[in-house]
Each structure stands twice: as structure tokens, then as C-alpha cells.
N, C-alpha and C positions, 0 to 999 in steps of 0.2 A: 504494500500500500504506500511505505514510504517513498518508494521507484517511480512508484505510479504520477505522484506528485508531483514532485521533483523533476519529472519528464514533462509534465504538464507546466509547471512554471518556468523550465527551460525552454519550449515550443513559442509560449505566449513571447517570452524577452523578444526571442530571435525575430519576430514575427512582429513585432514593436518598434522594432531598430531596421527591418528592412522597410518597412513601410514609413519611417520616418524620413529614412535617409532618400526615397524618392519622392516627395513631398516636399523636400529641401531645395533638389534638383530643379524641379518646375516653377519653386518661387523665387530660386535664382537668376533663372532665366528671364523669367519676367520681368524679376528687377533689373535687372542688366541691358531690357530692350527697352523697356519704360525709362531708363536712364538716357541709355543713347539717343533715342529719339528727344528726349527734353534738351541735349546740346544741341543737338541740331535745331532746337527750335522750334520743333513739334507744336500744333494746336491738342491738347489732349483734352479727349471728352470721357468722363466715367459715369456710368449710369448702373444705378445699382435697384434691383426689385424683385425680393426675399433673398434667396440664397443664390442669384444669379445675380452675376456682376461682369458688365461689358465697360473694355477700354478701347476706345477709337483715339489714332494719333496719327497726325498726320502733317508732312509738307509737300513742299512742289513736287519732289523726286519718288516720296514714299509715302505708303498709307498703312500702316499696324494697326490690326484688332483683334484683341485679347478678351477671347469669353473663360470665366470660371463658374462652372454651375457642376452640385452635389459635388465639389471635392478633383473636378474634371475641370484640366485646361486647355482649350483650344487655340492657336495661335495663328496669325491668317498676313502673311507679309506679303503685299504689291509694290514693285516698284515702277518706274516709267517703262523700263524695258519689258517686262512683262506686258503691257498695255501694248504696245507696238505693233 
């Protein structure tokens, strides 16, 4: 029974700390593009409504938009050349 346990609060850590560490991943990114776009000069619009949250940023060259809804991020980059 003691094994049993023990295994069971071993599984949950491991399972805690992989799920953490990709959760870290996605909101570094984000920050890191929401950053970049704000030197550049970015218009940034965030609209937020219950657990969904959209960021639109945008200049002459480029247009990022960042949805996070239940926990999920999706990221959407156009640049001019893409349009082309």
C-alpha cells in the first residue's frame, strides 16, 4: 500500500512539472512576440470575454493575432509578403 502511494505521488509531481514547463513555453512566446511587435511600434488591441482572450497587433509590414481560450494558444502571423 505504501508503493502504491508513493507511485501515485510520484506520477502526479512528474505530471505537474511536464505540464508546467509547456505552459511556460507558450507564454514565453507570446511574450516575446507581444514585445517585439511593441518596438516596432505595433497598434495593439486586446479584447478579453470570459476565459477567451484575443490580441490583434499590428503595423505597415505585419499583422499578429494571438487567441488564448481554455488554457489553448493560437498564434496567426501575416506579413506583407505573404499578402503578395
Amino acid at each position: 500500500m505504501k508503493k502504491l502511494a508513493l507511485l501515485v505521488i510520484t506520477a502526479m509531481l512528474f505530471a505537474t512539472a511536464f505540464t508546467s514547463c509547456r505552459d511556460t513555453k507558450e507564454t514565453s512566446e507570446t511574450e516575446e512576440l507581444i514585445e517585439e511587435m511593441r518596438e516596432e511600434g505595433a497598434e495593439v488591441e486586446i479584447k478579453t470575454d470570459g476565459d477567451e482572450k484575443k490580441i490583434k497587433m499590428e503595423t505597415e509590414e505585419k499583422e499578429v493575432k494571438i487567441k488564448t481560450e481554455e488554457g489553448e494558444t493560437k498564434i496567426k502571423v501575416e506579413t506583407d509578403e505573404d499578402n503578395s
